[in-house]
C-alpha positions in Angstrom: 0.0 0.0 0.0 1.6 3.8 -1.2 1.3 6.4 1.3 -1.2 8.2 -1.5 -3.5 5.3 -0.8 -3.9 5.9 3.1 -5.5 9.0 4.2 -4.3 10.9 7.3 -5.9 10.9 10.6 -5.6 14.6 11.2 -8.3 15.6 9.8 -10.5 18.8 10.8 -13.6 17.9 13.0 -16.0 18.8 10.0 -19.5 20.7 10.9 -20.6 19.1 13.4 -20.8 21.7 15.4 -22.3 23.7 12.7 -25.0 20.2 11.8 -26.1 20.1 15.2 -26.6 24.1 15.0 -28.9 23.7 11.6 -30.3 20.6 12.6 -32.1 22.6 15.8 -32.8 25.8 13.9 -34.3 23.5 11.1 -36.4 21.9 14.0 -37.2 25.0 15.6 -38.6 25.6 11.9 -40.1 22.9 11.3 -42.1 23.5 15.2 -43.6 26.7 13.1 -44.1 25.4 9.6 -46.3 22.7 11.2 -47.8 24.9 14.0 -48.9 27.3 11.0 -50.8 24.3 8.5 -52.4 22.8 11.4 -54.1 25.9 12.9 -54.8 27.2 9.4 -56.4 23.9 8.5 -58.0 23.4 12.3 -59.5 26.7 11.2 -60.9 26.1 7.9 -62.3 22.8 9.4 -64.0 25.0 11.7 -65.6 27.5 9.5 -68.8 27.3 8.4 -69.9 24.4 5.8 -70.9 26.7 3.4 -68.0 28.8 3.3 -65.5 25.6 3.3 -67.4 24.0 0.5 -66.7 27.5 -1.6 -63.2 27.1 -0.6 -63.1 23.4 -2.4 -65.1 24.4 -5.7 -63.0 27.7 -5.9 -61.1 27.3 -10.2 -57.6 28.0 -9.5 -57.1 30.9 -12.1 -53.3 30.4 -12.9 -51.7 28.3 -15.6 -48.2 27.3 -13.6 -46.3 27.7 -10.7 -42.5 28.3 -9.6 -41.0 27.3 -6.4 -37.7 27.7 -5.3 -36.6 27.0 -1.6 -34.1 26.9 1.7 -35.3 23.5 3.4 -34.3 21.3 5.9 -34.1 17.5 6.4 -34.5 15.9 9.4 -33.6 12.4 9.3 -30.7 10.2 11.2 -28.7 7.8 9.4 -27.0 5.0 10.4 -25.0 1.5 8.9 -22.4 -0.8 9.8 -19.7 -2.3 7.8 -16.8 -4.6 8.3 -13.3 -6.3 7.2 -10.3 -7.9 7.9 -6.7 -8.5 7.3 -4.1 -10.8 7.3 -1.0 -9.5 9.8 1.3 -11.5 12.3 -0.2 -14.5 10.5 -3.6 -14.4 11.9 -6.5 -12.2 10.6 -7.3 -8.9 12.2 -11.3 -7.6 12.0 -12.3 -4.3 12.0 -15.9 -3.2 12.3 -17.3 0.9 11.2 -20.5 2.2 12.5 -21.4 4.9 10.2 -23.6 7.8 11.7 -25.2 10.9 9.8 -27.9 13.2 10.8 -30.0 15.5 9.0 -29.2 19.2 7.4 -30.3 22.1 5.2 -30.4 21.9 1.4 -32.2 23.9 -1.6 -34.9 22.5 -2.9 -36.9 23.8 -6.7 -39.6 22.6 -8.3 -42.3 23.9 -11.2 -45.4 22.9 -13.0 -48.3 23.3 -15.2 -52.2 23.0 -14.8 -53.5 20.4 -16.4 -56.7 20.3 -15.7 -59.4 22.4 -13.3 -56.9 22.8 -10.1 -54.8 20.0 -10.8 -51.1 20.5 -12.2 -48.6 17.7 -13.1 -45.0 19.3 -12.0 -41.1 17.8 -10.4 -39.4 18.7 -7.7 -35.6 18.3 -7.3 -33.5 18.6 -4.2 -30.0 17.9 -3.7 -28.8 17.3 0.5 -24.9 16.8 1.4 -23.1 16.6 4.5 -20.0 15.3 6.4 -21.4 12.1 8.2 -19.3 10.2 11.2 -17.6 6.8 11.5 -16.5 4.6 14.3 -13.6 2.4 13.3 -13.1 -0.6 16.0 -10.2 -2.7 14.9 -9.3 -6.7 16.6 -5.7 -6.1 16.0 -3.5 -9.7 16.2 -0.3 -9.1 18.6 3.1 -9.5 16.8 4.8 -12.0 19.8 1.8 -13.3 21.5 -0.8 -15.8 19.3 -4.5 -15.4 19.9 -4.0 -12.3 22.5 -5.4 -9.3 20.0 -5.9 -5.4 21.2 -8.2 -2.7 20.6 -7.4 -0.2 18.1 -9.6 3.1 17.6 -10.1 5.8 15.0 -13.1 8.5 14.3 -14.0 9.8 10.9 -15.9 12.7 10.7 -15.5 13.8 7.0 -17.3 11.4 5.2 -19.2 12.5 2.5 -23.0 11.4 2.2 -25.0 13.0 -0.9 -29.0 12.6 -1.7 -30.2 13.7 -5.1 -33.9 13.4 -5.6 -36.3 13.9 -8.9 -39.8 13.9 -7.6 -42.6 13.7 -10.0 -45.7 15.6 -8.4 -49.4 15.9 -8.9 -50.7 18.8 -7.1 -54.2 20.1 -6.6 -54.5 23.7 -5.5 -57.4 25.2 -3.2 -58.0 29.1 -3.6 -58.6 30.2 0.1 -59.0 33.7 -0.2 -57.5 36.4 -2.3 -53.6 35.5 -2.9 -53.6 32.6 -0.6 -54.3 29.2 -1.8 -53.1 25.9 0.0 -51.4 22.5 -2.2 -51.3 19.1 -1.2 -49.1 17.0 -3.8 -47.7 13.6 -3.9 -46.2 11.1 -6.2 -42.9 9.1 -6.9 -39.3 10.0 -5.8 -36.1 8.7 -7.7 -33.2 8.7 -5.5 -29.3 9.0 -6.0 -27.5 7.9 -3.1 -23.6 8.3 -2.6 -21.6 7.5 0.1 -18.2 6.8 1.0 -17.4 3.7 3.0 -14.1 2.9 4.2 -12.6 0.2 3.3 -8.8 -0.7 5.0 -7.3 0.5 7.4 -3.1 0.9 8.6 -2.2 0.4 11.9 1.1 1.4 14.2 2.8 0.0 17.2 3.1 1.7 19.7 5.9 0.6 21.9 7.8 -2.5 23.5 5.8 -4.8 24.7 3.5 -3.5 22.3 0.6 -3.7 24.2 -1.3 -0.8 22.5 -1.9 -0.2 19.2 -2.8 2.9 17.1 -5.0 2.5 13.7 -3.4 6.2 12.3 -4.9 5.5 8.7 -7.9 4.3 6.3 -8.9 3.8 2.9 -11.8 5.0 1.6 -14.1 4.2 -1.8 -17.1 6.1 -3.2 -20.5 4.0 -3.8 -23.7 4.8 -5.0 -27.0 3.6 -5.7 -30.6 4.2 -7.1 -33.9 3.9 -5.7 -37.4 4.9 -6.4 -39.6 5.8 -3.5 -42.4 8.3 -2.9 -43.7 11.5 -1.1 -46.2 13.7 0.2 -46.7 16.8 0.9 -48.8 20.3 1.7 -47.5 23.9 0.6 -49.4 27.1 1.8 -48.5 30.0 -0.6 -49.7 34.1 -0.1 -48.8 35.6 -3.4 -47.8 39.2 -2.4 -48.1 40.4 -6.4 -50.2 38.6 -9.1 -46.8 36.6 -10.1 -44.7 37.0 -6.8 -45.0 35.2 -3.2 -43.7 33.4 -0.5 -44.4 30.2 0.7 -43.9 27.0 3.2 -44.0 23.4 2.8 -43.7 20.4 4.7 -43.2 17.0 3.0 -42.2 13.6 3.4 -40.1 11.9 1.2 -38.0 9.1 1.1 -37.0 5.1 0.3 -34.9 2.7 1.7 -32.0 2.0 -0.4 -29.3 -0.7 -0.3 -25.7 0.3 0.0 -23.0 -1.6 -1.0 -20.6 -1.6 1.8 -17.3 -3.6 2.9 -18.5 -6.7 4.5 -21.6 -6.8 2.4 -24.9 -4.9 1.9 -26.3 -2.7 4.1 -30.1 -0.5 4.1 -30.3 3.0 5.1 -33.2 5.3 5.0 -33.2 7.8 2.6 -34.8 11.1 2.8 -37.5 11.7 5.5 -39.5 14.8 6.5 -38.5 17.9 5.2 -39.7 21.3 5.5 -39.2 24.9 4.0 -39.5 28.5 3.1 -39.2 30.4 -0.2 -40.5 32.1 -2.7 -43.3 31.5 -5.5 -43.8 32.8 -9.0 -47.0 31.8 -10.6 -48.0 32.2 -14.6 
């Protein structure tokens, strides 16, 4: 093994800090996106039957829409993977526990009407982040058969990256002037990539060479595709004929299979998500 093929174990304790930070804004959020649909739809339950059934037979007077916005996703990840190698003529076993929690990402999506208030549109979003790794190594001793130690190392630049295409039908209820609330739905094709380790280098410490360091790993890049779903509801003011803002909340995911060292392992993909931007209509 070249010393271009092991990666360094100083390595810059990546965003966590600055994960955990988004990951409670994004849940403080996510408190007030949800707070805001369910009293607006606890009141329109609550209004009058004749004034709720004008809110369902209301024509939704525009031909498209444009949405473009800062979400969050909150969803924890984890996997496990494991290998060996050959050293002092017996095998040592190492075993990762991968660990990744949720983040902020953009998110864009547009479509057409197609008929009364329903519209046919796609959604894409894109979430990356740094995710964590445990590296637990059964290390053989070099002068003492069947007496192996502990070695330890933490990742925490890992790269995890979701890209998903989601293919919507939305139908749109008029509320009142400028305000109209979505509910939408439909398949979700995921890309998944993550990078697994797979060796690792270790170091003796000293005479009697009771401890053992693992200073280095290996790592690969592997993806993989899978379809899922979502759903979702978006409330939208329009604060010009063409120009608005908006919020959404939405689930979306899959459970895809990811091949790691030491065979195949499922992780979640996706999960609620939530946001604020802007809206164009046409």
């Amino acid at each position: 093994m070249s010393p271009s093929d092991v990666e360094p174990t100083s390595r810059r304790m990546v965003g966590f800090e600055s994960d955990n930070q988004i990951q409670d804004r994004g849940r403080w959020l996510m408190r007030g996106v949800l707070t805001f649909i369910g009293v607006f739809t606890a009141g329109l339950l609550a209004t009058p039957a004749v004034y709720a059934q004008s809110v369902f037979e209301r024509a939704w007077g525009d031909q498209g829409f444009v949405s473009v916005n800062f979400a969050s996703q909150v969803k924890d990840r984890s996997f496990n993977e494991s290998f060996s190698a050959s050293i002092y003529d017996e095998t040592a076993t190492y075993a990762v526990a991968h660990t990744g929690k949720g983040g902020g990402f953009f998110d864009i999506s547009g479509g057409v009407r197609v008929w009364r208030n329903l519209a046919a549109g796609v959604g894409l979003t894109r979430f990356s982040t740094n995710t964590g790794a445990a590296v637990t190594g059964q290390i053989p001793h070099p002068l003492f058969f069947n007496r192996p130690r502990k070695g330890f190392l933490n990742r925490t630049d890992l790269e995890h990256t979701q890209t998903g295409v989601h293919i919507q039908a939305v139908w749109v209820f008029p509320v009142i002037d400028r305000l109209d609330v979505s509910v939408f739905g439909g398949p979700s094709f995921f890309s998944i990539d993550q990078t697994i380790i797979t060796s690792a280098t270790i170091e003796e410490v000293s005479a009697p060479f009771e401890v053992v360091s693992i200073t280095g790993v290996t790592t690969s890049a592997v993806s993989q595709r899978k379809v899922g779903g979502h759903l979702g509801v978006d409330v939208t003011y329009m604060v010009i004929d063409q120009l608005g803002g908006g919020l959404f909340a939405r689930w979306a995911g899959a459970a895809a299979d990811i091949p790691a060292t030491g065979g195949t392992q499922s992780i979640d993909v996706g999960g609620v998500q939530f946001g604020v931007g802007f809206r164009a209509r046409f």
